[in-house]
N, C-alpha and C positions, 0 to 999 in steps of 0.2 A: 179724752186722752187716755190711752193705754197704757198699762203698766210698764210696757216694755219701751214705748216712748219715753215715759217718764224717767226709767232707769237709763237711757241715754243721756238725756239731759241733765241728769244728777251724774255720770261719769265725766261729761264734760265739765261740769264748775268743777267738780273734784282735782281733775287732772291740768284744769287750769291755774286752780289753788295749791298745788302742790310744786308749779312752778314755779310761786314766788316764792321767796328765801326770806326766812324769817329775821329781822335784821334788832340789831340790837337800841335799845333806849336809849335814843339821845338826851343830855341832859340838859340841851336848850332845840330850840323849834331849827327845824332845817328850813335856812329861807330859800335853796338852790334844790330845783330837780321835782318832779310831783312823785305822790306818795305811791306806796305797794300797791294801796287800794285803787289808787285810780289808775296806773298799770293797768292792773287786773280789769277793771272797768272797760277802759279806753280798749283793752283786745279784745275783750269779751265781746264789744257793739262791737268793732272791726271782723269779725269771725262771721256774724249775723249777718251784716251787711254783705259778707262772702257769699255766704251760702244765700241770699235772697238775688244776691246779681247770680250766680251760677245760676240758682233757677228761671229765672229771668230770660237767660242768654239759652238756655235749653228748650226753654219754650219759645222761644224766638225762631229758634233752630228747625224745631218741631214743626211749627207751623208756615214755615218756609217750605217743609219738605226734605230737610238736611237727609242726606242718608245718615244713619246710626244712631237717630236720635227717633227713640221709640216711645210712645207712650207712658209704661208702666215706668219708663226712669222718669221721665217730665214729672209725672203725679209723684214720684217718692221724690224728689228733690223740691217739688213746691210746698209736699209736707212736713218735709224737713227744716226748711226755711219757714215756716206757720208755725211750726214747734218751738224753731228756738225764740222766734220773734215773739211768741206768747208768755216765753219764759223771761227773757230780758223786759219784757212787759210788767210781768209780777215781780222783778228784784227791784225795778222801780218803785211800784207802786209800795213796796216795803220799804226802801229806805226812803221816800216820802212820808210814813205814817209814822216811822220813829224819829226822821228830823221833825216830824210837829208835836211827837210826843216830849221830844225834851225841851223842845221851844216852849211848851206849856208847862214845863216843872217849876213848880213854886219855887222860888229862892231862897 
């Protein structure tokens, strides 16, 4: 992965972080509405899943013959979609390794 890959996909969690609005401490548990963080979550896979159907449907395009649909865009949008899917891959496998880390903190 490239640098330059990498700093896109480090603009987008950025600017998708900065959408959500930092909200204030409740003083008991909200039982109505899911949280900031899973917001964030739930667009984040929805965005991926865009960009993996866009590629998809471009390469579908492509290999029909579509006129306008040329090669070097089919390969940058299947790698764009391989990119973010790798990434959404690792935020996973992250917050996997820190819910088993506090699942194992001694009491």
């Amino acid at each position: 992965m490239s640098q330059m890959q990498i700093d896109q996909v480090l603009a987008q969690i950025r600017s998708l972080s900065s959408q959500i609005e930092p909200q204030a401490a409740p003083s008991a548990p909200a039982a109505a509405g899911p949280s900031a963080f899973a917001t964030l979550l739930r667009n984040s896979i929805d965005q991926v899943n865009d960009a993996q159907q866009k590629a998809s449907d471009l390469a579908t395009a492509f290999q029909r013959g579509t006129p306008g649909a040329d090669l070097p865009q089919v390969m940058i949008e299947m790698e764009k979609a391989s990119v973010s899917f790798r990434a959404l891959t690792e935020v996973r496998n992250r917050l996997v390794s820190a819910y088993q880390d506090i699942m194992n903190m001694q009491m």
